[in-house]
C-alpha positions as CSV (number, residue, x, y, z in Angstrom):
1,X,58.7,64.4,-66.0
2,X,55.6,65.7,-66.4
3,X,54.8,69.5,-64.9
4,X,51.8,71.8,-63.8
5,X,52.8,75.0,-62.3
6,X,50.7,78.5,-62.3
7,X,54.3,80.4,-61.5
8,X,58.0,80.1,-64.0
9,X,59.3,80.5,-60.3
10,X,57.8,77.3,-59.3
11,X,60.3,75.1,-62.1
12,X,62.4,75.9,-58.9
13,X,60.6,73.9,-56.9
14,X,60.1,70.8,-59.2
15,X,63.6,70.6,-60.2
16,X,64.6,70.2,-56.7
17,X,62.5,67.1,-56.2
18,X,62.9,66.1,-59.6
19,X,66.9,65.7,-58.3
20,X,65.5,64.1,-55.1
21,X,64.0,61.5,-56.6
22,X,67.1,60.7,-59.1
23,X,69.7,61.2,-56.4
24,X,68.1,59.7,-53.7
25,X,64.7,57.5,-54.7
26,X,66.1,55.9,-57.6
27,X,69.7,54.7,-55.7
28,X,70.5,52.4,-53.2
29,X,70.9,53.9,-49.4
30,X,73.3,51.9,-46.9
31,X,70.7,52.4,-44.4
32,X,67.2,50.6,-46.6
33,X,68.4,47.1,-45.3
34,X,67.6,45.3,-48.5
35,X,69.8,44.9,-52.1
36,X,68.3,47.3,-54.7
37,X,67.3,51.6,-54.9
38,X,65.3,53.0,-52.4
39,X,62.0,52.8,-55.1
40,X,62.0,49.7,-57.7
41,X,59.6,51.7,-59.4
42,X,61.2,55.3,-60.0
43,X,63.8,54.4,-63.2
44,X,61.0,52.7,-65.0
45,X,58.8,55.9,-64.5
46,X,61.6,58.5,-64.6
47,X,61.6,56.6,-68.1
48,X,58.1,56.4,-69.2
49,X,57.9,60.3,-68.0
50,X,54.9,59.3,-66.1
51,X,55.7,61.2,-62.8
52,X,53.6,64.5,-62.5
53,X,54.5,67.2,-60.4
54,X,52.2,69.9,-59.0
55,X,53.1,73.0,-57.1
56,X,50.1,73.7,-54.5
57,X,50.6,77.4,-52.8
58,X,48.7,76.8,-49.5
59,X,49.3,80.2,-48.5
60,X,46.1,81.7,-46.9
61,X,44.4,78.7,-47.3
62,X,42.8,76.7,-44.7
63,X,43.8,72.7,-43.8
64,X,40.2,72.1,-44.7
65,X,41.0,73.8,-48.2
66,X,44.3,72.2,-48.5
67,X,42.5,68.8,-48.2
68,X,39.9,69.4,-51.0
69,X,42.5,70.5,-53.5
70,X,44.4,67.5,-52.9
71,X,41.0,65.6,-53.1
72,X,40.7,66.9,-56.5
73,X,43.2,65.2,-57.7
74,X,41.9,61.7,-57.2
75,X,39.7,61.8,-60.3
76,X,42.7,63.7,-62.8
77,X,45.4,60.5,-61.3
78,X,42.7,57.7,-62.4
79,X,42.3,59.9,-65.7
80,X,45.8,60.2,-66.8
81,X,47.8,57.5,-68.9
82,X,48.3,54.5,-68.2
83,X,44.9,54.0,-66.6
84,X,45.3,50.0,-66.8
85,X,47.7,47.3,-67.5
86,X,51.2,46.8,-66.0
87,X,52.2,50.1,-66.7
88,X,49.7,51.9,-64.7
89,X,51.9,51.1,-61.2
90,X,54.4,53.7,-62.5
91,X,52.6,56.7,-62.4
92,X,52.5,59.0,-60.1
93,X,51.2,62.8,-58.8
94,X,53.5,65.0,-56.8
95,X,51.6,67.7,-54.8
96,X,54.6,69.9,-54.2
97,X,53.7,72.3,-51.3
98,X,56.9,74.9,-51.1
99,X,54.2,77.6,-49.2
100,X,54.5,75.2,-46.0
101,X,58.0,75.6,-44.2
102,X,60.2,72.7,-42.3
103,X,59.3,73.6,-38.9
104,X,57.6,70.9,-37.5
105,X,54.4,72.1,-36.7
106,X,53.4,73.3,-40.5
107,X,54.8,69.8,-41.9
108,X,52.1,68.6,-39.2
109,X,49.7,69.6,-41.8
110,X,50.9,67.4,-44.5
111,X,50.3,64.6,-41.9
112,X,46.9,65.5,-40.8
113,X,45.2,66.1,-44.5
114,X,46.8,62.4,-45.4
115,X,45.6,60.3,-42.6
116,X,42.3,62.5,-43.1
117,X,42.3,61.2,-46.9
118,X,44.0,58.2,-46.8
119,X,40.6,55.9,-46.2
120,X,39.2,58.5,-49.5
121,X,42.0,57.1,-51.9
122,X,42.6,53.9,-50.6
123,X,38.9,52.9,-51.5
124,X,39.7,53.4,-55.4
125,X,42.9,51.1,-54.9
126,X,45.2,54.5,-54.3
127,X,48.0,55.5,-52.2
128,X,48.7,59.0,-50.9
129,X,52.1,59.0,-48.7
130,X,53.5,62.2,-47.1
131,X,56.7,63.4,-47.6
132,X,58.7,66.0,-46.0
133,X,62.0,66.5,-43.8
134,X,60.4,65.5,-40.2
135,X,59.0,62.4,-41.4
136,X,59.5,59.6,-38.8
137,X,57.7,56.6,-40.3
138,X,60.6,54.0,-40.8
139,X,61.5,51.8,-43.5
140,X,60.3,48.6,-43.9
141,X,63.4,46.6,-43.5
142,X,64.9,48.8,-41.3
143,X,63.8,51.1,-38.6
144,X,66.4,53.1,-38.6
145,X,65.7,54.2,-41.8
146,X,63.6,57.2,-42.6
147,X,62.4,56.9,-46.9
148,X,60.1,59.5,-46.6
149,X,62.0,62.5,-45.7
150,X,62.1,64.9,-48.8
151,X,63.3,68.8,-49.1
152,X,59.9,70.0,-49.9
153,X,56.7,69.0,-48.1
154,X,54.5,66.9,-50.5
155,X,52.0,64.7,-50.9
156,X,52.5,61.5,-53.1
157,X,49.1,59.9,-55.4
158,X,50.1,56.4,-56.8
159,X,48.5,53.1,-57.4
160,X,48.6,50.2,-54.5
161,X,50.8,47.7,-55.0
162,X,51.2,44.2,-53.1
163,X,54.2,45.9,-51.5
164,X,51.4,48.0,-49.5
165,X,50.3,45.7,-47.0
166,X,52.3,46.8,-43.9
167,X,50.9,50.4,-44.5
168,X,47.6,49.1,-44.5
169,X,47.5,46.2,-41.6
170,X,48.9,48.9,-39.2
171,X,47.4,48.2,-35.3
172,X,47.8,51.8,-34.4
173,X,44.9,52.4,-36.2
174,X,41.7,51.5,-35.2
175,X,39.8,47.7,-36.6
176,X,36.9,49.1,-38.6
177,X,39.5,51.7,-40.3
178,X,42.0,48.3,-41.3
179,X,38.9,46.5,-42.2
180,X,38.1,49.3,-44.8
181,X,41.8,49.2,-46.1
182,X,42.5,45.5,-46.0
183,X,39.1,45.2,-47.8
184,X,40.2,47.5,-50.7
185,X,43.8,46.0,-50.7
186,X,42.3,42.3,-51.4
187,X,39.5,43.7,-54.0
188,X,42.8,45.4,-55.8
189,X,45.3,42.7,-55.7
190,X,43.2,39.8,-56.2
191,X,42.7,41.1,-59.5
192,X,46.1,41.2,-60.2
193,X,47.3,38.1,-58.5
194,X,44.8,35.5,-56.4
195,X,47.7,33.4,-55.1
196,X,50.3,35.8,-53.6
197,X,51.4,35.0,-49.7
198,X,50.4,38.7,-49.1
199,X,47.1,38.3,-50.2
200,X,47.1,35.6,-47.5
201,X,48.6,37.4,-45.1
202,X,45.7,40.6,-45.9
203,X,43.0,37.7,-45.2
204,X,44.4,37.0,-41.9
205,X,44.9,40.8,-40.9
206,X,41.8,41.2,-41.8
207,X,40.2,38.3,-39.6
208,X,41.8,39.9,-36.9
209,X,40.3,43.1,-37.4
210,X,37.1,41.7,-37.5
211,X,37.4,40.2,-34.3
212,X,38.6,42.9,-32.6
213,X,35.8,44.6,-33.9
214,X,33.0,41.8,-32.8
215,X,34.9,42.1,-29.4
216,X,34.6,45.3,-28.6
217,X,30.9,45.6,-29.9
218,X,30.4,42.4,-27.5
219,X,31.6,44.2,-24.5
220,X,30.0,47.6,-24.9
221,X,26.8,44.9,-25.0
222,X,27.8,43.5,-21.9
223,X,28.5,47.1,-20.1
224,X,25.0,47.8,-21.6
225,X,23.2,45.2,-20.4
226,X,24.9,45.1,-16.7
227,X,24.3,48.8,-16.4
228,X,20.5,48.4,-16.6
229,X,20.6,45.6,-13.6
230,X,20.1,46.3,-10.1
231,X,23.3,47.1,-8.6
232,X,23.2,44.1,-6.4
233,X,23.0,41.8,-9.4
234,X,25.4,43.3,-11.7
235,X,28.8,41.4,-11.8
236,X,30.8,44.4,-12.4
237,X,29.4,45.6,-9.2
238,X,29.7,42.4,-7.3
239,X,33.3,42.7,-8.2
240,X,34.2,46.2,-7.7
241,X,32.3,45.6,-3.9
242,X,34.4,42.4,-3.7
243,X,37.4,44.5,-4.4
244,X,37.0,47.2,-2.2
245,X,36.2,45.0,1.1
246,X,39.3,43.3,0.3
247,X,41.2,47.0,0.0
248,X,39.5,47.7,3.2
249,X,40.9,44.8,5.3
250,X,44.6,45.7,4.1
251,X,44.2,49.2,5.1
252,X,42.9,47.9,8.5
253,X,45.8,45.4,8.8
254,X,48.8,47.6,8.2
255,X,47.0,51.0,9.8
């Protein structure tokens, strides 16, 4: 596995996830809820030695730094071997982060600088997942299950793969934000396969994003247009009078 470290202390550190990822990424788990290891892709990789790690000491550094080092690292994960082919899908950058502790509100940090540059990596066809000990996304085939839970805090670079969708089609977050992903997820896989059901699946997330989109521009034209009517003619108003006459006789009634 390949290392980057300023410190010798910081081997540490690497060897610690290094046995995470063997012990625990690269074996089944009687929790995943599917046959196989926990990452299809790890024993290839671990084999290819095409897993990087990189200790990050945050210490005294703002989140706002903390999110353009990681940025950095865009550019040197397209540059490094494999940059093509089949191969490319089992490389991978570690940002190892041993400076922020397990209590839950520094991990918070690891959460915050990935959703901030999730839309920055996912436009080049990229992944970054968060890893650390309070991690409560849940697996895919079971929710029970929590894959992303690692002893060290870290950020994970890696190619998008078909696998990806469900990360991407999310309706917690907002339309345009799945419209951006979804977009990138269909430019990447179509090159790699056209006629995939998930590729099918993407298209219709992303129809629904867009009209979720169209609906809410649609009503914030309504609102707009209603709000520069007379009171007496808006229907909003009509309504809300309706309503409140209506109120008033139950009040009447029972008081």
């Amino acid at each position: 596995m390949l290392t980057t470290s300023r410190k010798a202390a910081d081997v540490v550190y690497i060897e610690k996830i290094q046995d995470w990822i063997k012990e625990f990424l690269g074996n089944p788990h009687p929790k995943l809820g599917r046959p196989g290891i926990v990452c299809p892709f790890v024993p290839r990789a671990l084999r290819m030695d095409t897993i990087k790690s990189v200790v990050i000491h945050t210490e005294g550094l703002e989140e706002s730094q903390i999110a353009d080092l990681v940025k950095s690292y865009r550019t040197q994960f397209l540059m490094m071997e494999p940059q093509q082919g089949d191969l490319a899908v089992y490389k991978a950058i570690l940002l190892i982060f041993p400076d922020i502790s397990g209590l839950l509100e520094q991990t918070a940090v690891v959460d915050r600088v990935q959703q901030q540059l999730k839309p920055f990596f996912v436009e080049e066809g990229l992944m970054i997942g968060e890893f650390h000990e309070h991690n409560e996304s849940p697996g895919l085939h079971n929710p029970d299950f929590r894959p992303l839970r690692s002893p060290i805090p870290m950020l994970a670079i890696r190619f998008m793969t078909e696998s990806d969708l469900p990360f991407l089609s999310r309706t917690s977050e907002e339309p345009q934000v799945r419209m951006r992903y979804l977009n990138a997820y269909l430019q990447q896989m179509s090159a790699i396969n056209k006629d995939s059901k998930a590729l099918a699946k993407a298209h219709a997330a992303l129809q629904i994003a867009q009209s979720q989109v169209a609906s809410v521009a649609l009503n914030a034209k309504l609102v707009g247009e209603n709000s520069s009517m007379p009171s007496s003619r808006c229907p909003v108003f009509k309504l809300k009078h309706l309503l409140s006459q209506q109120l008033h006789k139950m009040v009447s009634r029972h008081c």
